[in-house]
C-alpha positions, 0 to 999 in steps of 0.5 A, a space after each residue: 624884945 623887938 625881933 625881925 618878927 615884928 615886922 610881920 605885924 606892921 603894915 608892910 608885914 602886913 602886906 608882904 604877907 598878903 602878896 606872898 600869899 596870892 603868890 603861893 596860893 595859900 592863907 595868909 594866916 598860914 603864910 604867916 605862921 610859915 614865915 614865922 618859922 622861916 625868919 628866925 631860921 633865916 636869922 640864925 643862918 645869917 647870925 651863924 655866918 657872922 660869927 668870924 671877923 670875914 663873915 661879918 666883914 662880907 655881911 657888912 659890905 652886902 648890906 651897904 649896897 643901895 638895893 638894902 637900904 630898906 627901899 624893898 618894904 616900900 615896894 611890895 606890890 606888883 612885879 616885885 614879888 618876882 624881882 623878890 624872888 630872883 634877888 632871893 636866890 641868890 641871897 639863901 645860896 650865900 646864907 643858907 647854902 645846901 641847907 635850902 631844901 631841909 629848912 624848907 622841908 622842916 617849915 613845910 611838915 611843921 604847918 603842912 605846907 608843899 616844901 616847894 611853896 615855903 621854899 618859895 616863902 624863903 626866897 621873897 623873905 630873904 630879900 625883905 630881911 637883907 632890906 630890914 638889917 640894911 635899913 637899920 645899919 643905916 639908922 644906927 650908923 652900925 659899921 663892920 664892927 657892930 653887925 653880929 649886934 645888929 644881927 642879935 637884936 633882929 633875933 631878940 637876943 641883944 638889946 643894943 638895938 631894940 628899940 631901934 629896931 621896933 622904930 624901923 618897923 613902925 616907921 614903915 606903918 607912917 602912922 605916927 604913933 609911935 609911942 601907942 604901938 611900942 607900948 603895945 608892943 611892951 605889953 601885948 607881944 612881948 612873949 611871943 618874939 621873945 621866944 622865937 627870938 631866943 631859938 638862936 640865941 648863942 
């Protein structure tokens, strides 16, 4: 299944990685299983928030705002990571709340990585994850309704969306293969954001 982690594997991914790396002074290998720890948690948090008609109903209006309308991926070098940064804070205040510091902390022991660095990983991720969800209501048209779908698809756990999900993020690559980076997808990661998908799962 196609899950928000799928993205750290494109182009973009790929990039956002090594930009938040020279940001945090840390591998990119590391920066990267630290993310993919932190995306799914992101998630969930969102997921969980859009469980009541009123937090579906505030995720929707957010995401319709034109700075998550997916333009972030195409902007990752530079001075963004600091607009990244001050856009994040605000956006993990609204999902995660008080639990900023125990997710970062619980990310930081897993993979031996300063809390204060992850918690900085968090803040610049949040952003591209508003941009993904943002870009893909977009392309599938999603209105107040479908957003808790919206949401499970990011997270490996409904299928409405996959495939829509995975053209989002290989769109971003503009590499036009398409069909040879799905099959590798099908074939080649399938368990993995599989399996990190499902950690929210109900």
């Amino acid at each position: 299944m196609a899950s928000i982690l799928d993205f750290l594997d494109t182009t973009k991914g790929k990039e956002f990685i090594q930009k938040s790396s020279d940001e945090v002074n840390e591998s990119p290998d590391k920066v990267k299983s630290a993310l993919g720890m932190a995306l799914p948690m992101l998630m969930g948090a969102i997921k969980k928030n859009t469980n009541d008609a009123e937090g579906a109903e505030k995720l929707n209006k957010e995401l319709e705002k034109d700075k998550h309308n997916g333009s972030v991926l195409d902007n990752l070098g530079g001075s963004a990571i600091s607009g990244l940064l001050g856009e994040g804070s605000g956006i993990l205040e609204h999902i995660l709340g008080g639990s900023q510091s125990k997710v970062a902390n619980a990310v930081g022991s897993a993979i031996g990585m300063d809390p204060s660095k992850v918690a900085k990983l968090l803040k610049m991720a949040a952003p591209v994850v508003m941009g993904i969800l943002g870009k893909q209501k977009r392309k599938d048209n999603v209105g107040k309704g479908g957003i808790q779908d919206l949401v499970g698809s990011a997270l490996g756990s409904n299928s409405s969306h996959d495939q829509s999900l995975l053209e989002t993020f290989l769109d971003s690559d503009k590499d036009g293969s398409i069909a040879d980076d799905v099959a590798g997808k099908i074939f080649g990661g399938k368990d993995k954001s599989k399996g990190l998908g499902g950690f929210f799962k109900g």
